[in-house]
C-alpha positions as CSV (number, residue, x, y, z in Angstrom):
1,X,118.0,-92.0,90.7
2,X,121.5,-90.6,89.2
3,X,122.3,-87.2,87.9
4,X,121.7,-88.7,84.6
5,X,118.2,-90.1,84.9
6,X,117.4,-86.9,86.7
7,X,118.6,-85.0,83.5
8,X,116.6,-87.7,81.3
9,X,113.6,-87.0,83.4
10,X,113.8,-82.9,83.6
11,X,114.3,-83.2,79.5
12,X,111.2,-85.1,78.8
13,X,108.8,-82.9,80.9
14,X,110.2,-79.7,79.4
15,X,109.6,-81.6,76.1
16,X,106.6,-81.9,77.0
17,X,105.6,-78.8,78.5
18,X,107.0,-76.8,75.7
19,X,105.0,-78.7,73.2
20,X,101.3,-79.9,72.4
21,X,101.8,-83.1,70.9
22,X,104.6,-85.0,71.6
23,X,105.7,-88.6,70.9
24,X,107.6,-88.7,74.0
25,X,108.7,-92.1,75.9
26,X,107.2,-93.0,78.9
27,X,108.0,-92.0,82.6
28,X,111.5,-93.7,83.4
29,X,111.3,-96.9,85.4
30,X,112.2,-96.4,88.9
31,X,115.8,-97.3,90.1
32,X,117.1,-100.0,92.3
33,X,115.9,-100.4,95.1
34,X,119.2,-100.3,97.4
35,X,117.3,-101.2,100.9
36,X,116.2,-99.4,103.6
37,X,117.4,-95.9,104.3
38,X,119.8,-94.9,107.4
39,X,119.6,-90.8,107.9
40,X,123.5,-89.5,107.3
41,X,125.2,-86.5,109.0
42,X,123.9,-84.3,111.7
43,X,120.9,-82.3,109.2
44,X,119.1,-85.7,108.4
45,X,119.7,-87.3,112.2
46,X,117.7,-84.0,113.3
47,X,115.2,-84.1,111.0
48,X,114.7,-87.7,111.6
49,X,114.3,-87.3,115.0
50,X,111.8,-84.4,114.7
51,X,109.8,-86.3,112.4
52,X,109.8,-89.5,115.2
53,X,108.5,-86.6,117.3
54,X,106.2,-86.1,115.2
55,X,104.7,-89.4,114.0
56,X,104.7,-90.3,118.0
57,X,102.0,-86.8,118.7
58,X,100.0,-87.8,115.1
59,X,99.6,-91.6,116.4
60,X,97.9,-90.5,119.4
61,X,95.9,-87.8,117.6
62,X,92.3,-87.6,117.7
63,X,92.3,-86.3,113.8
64,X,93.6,-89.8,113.0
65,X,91.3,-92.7,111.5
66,X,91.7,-96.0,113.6
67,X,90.4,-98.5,111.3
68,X,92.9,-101.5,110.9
69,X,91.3,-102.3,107.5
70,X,91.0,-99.0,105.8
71,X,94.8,-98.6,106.7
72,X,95.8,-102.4,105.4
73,X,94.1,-101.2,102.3
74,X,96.0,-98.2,101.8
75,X,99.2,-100.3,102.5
76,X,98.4,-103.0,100.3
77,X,97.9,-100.3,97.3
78,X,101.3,-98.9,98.0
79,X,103.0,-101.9,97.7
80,X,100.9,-102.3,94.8
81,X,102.4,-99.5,93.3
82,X,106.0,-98.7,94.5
83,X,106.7,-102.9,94.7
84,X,107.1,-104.7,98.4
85,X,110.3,-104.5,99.2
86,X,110.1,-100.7,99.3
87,X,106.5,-100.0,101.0
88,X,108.2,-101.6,104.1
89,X,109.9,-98.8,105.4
90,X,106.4,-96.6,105.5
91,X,103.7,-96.2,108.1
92,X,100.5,-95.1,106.6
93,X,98.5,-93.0,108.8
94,X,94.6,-90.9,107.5
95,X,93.6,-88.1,108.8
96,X,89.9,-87.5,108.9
97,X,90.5,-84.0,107.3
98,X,88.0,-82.4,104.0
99,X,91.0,-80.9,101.9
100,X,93.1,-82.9,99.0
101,X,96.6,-83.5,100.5
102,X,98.7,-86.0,101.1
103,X,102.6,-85.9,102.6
104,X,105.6,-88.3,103.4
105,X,108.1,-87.2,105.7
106,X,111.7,-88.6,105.8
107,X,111.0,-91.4,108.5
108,X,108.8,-93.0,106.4
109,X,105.9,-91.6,107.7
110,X,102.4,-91.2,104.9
111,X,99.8,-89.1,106.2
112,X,96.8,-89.4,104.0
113,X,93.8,-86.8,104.2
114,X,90.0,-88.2,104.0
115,X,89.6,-85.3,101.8
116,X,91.9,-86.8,98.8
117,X,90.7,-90.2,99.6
118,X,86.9,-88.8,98.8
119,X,88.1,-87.9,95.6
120,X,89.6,-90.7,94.0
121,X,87.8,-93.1,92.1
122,X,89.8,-96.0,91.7
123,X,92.9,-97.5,93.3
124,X,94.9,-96.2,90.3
125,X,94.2,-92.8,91.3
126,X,94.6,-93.5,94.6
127,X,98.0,-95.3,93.2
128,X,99.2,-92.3,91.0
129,X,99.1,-90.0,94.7
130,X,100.9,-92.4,97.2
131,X,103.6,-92.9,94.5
132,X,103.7,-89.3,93.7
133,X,104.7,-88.9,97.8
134,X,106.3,-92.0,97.9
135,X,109.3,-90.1,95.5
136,X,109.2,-87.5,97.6
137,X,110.4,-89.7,100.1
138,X,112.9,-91.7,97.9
139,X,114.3,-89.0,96.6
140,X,114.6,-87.2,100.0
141,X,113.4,-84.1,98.9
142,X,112.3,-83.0,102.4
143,X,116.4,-82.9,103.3
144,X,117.4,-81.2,100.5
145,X,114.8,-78.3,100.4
146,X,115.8,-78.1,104.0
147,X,119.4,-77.4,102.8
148,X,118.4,-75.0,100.1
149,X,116.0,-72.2,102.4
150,X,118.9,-72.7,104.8
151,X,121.4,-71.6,102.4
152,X,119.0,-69.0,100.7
153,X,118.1,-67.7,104.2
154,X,122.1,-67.2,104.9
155,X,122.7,-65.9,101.2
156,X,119.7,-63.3,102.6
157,X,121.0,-62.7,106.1
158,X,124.6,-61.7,104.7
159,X,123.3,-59.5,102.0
160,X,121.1,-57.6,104.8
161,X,124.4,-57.0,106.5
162,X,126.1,-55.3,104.2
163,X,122.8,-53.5,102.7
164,X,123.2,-51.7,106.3
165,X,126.7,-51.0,106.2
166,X,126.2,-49.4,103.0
167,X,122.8,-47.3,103.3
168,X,122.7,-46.1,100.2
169,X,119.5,-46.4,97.4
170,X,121.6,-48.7,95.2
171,X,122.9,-50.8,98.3
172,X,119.2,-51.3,99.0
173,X,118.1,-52.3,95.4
174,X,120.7,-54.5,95.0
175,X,119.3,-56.2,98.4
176,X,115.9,-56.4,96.7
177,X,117.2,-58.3,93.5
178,X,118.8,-60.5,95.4
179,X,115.9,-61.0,97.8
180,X,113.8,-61.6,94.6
181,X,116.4,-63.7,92.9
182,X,116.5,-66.2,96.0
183,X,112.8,-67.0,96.7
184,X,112.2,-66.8,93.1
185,X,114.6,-69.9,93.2
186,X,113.4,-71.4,96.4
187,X,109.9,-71.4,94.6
188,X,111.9,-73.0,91.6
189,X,113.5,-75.8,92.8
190,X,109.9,-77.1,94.9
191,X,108.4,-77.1,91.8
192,X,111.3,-78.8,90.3
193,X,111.1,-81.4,93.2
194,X,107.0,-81.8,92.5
195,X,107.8,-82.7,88.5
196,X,110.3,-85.0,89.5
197,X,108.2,-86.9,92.4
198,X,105.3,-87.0,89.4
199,X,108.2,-88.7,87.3
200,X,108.9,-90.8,89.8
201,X,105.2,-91.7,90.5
202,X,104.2,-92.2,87.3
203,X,107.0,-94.5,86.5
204,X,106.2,-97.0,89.5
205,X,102.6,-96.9,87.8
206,X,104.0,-97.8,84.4
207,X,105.6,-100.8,85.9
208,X,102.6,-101.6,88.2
209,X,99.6,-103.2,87.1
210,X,97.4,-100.8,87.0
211,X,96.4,-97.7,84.7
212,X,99.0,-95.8,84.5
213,X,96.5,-93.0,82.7
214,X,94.6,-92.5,85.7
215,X,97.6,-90.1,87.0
216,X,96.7,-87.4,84.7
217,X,92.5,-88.0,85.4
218,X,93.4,-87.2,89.2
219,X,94.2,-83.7,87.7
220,X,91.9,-83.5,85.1
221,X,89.0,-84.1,88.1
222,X,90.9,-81.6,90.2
223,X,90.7,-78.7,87.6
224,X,87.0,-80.0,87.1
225,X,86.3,-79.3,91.1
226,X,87.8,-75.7,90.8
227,X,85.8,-75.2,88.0
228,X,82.6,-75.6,89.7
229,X,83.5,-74.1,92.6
230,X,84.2,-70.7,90.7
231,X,81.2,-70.7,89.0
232,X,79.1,-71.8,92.0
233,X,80.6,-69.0,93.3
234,X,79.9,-66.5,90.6
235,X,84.1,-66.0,90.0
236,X,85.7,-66.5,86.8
237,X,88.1,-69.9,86.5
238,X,91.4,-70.0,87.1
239,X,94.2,-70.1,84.4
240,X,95.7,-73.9,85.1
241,X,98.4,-72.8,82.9
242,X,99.6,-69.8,84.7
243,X,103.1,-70.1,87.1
244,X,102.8,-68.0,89.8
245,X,105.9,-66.1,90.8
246,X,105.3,-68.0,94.7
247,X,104.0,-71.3,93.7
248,X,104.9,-74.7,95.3
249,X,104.1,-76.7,92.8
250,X,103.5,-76.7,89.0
251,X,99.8,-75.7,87.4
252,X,97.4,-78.6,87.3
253,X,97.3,-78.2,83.6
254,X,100.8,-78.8,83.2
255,X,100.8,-81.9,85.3
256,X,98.1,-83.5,83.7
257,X,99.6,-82.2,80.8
258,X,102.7,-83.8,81.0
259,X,101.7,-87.2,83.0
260,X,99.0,-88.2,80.3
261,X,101.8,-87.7,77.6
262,X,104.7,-89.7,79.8
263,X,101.9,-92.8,80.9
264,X,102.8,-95.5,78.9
265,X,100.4,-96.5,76.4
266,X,100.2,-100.0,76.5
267,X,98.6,-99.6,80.3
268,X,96.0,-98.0,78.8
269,X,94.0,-101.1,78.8
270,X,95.2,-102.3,82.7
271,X,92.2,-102.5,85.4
272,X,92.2,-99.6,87.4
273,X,90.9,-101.2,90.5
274,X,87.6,-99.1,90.7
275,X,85.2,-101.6,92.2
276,X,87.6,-102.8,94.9
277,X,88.5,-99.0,96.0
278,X,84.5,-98.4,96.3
279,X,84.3,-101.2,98.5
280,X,87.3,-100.6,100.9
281,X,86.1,-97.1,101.2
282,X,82.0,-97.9,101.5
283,X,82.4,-97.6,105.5
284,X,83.9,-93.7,105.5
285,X,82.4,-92.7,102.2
286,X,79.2,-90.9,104.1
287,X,81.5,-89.4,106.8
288,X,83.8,-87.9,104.0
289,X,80.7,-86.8,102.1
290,X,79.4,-85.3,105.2
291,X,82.7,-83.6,106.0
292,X,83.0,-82.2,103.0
293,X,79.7,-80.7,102.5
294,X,80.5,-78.5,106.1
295,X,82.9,-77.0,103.8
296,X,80.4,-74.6,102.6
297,X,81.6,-74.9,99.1
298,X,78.5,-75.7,97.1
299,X,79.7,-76.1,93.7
300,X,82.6,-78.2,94.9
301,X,80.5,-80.9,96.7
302,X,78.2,-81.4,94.2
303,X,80.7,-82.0,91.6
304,X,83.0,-84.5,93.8
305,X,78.9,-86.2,94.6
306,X,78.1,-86.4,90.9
307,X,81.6,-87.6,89.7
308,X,82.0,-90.6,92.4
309,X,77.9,-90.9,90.7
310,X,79.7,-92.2,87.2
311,X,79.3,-95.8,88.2
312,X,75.7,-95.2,88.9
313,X,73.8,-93.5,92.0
314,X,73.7,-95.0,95.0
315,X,71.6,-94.3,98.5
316,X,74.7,-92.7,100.1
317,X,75.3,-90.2,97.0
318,X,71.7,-89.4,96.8
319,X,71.4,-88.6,100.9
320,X,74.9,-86.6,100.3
321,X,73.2,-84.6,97.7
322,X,69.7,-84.0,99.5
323,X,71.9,-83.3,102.8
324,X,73.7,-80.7,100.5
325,X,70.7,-79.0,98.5
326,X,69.0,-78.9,102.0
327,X,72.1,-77.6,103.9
328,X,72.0,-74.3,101.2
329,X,68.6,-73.9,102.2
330,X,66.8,-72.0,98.8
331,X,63.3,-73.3,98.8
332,X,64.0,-74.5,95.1
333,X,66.9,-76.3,96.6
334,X,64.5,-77.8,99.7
335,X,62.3,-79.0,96.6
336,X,65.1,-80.9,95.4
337,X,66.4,-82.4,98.3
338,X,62.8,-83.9,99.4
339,X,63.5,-85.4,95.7
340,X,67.1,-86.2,96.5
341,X,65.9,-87.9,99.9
342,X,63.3,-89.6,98.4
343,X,65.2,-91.2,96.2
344,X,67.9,-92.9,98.6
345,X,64.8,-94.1,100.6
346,X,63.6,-96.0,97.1
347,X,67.3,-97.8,97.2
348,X,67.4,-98.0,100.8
349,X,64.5,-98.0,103.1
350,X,66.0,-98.1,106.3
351,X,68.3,-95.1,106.1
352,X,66.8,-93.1,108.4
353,X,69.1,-90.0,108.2
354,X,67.6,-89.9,104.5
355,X,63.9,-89.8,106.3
356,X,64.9,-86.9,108.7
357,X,66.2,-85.1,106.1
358,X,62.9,-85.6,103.9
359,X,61.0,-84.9,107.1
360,X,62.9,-81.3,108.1
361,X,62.7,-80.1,103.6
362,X,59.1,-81.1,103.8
363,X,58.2,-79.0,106.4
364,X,60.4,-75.6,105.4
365,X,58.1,-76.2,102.0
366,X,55.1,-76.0,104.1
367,X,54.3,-80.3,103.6
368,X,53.4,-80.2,107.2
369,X,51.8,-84.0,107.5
370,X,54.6,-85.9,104.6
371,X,57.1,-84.4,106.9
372,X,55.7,-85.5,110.0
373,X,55.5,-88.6,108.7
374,X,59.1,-88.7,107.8
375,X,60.2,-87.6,110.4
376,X,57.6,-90.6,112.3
377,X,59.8,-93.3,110.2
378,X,63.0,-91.4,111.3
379,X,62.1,-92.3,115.0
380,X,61.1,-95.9,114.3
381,X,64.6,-96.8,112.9
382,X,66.6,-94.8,115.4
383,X,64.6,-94.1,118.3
384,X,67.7,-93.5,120.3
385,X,69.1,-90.7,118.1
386,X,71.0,-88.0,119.6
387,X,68.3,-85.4,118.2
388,X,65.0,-87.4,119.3
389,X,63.7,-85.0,122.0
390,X,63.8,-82.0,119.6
391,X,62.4,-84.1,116.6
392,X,59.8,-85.4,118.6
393,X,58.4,-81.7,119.6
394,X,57.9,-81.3,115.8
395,X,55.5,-83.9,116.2
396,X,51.6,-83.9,117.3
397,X,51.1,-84.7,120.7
398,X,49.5,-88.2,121.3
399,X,46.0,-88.2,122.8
């Protein structure tokens, strides 16, 4: 993108930040594709090799997800997105980790977290976050915030220097405006470099065909999570307004702020892929769920369960939300889970996690017999489970 689209771009989200309604146009198209990228001078050939370094440690990492299909998927929706001849130079690699992230380093590399893939709901969500990191990468942001701590950190280093050869109170305030002044910009110019990959993001989703809407929903669902966290939590909600002197990146309101203005209308009525993202994820969707709930963050969980729960309860969200009610432990919450269990078993009746967990709330309520029963069924359909010795001492001795 040139210095002018960059300018168009920066104009129409501080139109629309400064503003509540706006008629402004949609997110710019992308540019032209000019091929594949060759690193240039000595500060991109080293960070290109790092980042080989890098990518060669992450492929034989144990945190990563081999599953050929999952990662085909992913690739697929990319290309979707970002268009074919430009998904080619990127290696898509997930990360079986709870947290919403997802990053792109200058090789081309994608590392995608289990944690954001748990949240999304359709592949346009999923589309709106790999485009998002996808302009990271096209704009080659990771090389140029390199440049800029390096010249802020020199900027720094000089000003310490003559700070000490001039000891004096003024010498040394001066030192902490300038201090203040350069992360203050350092802090700047990432969350400059976030709004512009959003630009750039949404703008492959205008042209794409899917719902380019479901950009700002990812945010919208986002503030939603923190929202019941805090109040799970007993804290008050965070102001998604608010810039923080050191923040990264700009406040969720703003973003989903700004994206639902610049999504252009007519792709309002686009297919956002929904039913084919809750297949290609069906296989992983209990580990995630399970992963997540280990968090310990109640109010979070059950608000990323009841949300994926919009296109109707299945027996993986209802075992998710008995395995979290009964992982809490309050013997209202054991009450539930039974109810929560039960209720996957109606959809599903050979899910036998869902019948040990029935069998182990049963009996902290003091429903002895149901939850020996349970916990019987639980046996029959995996009599090799890793836990049988100790479930079996829970139950009577034969005669």
């Amino acid at each position: 993108m040139g210095h002018f689209r960059l300018a168009k771009a920066a104009l129409i989200v501080a139109s629309v930040i400064g503003a509540t309604h706006v008629n402004a146009e949609p997110a710019p198209t992308p540019p032209p594709y000019h091929g594949f990228y060759q690193p240039q001078g000595v500060d991109e050939v080293g960070l290109w090799r790092e980042d080989d370094e890098s990518e060669r440690r992450l492929a034989a990492s144990q945190l990563v997800i081999q599953d050929e299909a999952l990662n085909a998927y992913l690739k697929e929706v990319l290309c979707k997105t970002v268009g074919t001849d430009r998904c080619t130079a990127t290696r898509i690699y997930v990360l079986r980790e709870p947290t919403f992230n997802a990053t792109m380093s200058p090789n081309g590399t994608m590392r995608v977290f289990s944690g954001m893939l748990l949240r999304m709901r359709s592949e346009a969500e999923l589309a709106a976050i790999l485009g998002h990191e996808f302009g990271h990468f096209e704009q080659r942001h990771s090389l140029k915030q390199f440049k800029e701590r390096r010249t802020g950190s020199d900027l720094l280093a000089w000003g310490a220097l003559l700070a000490s050869m001039s000891p004096g109170y003024d010498a040394r305030r001066t030192y902490q405006s300038l201090e203040i002044s350069v992360y203050g910009n350092l802090y700047r110019y990432g969350r400059d470099q976030e709004r512009e990959a959003d630009l750039l993001g949404l703008g492959y989703l205008n042209q794409s065909s899917l719902r380019p809407q479901a950009a700002s929903e990812v945010w919208q669902n986002l503030m939603g999570e923190i929202d019941a966290s805090a109040l799970a939590r007993g804290l008050k909600k965070p102001k998604y307004n608010a810039i923080a002197f050191t923040a990264s990146h700009p406040p969720h309101g703003e973003r989903a702020g700004y994206l639902s203005e610049l999504a252009s209308p007519g792709g309002a009525i686009r297919n956002d892929g929904a039913p084919r993202y809750r297949q290609a994820l069906a296989k992983w969707l209990p580990v995630f769920l399970e992963d997540q709930i280990k968090l310990n963050d109640f109010g979070a969980s059950e608000y990323i369960i009841e949300n994926l729960a919009r296109n109707g309860w299945t027996p993986t969200l209802w075992h998710a939300r008995g395995e979290l009610y009964r992982t809490r432990g309050n013997q209202r919450d054991l009450v539930h889970a039974a109810q929560f269990y039960q209720n996957a078993i109606a959809l599903d009746g050979n899910l036998a996690a869902s019948y040990r967990g029935l069998g182990l709330s049963l009996f902290k309520t003091g429903e002895r017999l149901r939850g020996q029963e349970a916990l019987k069924q639980y046996l029959e359909l995996a009599p090799d489970a890793e836990d049988a010795g100790m479930i079996r001492l829970m139950l009577p001795k034969e005669t």
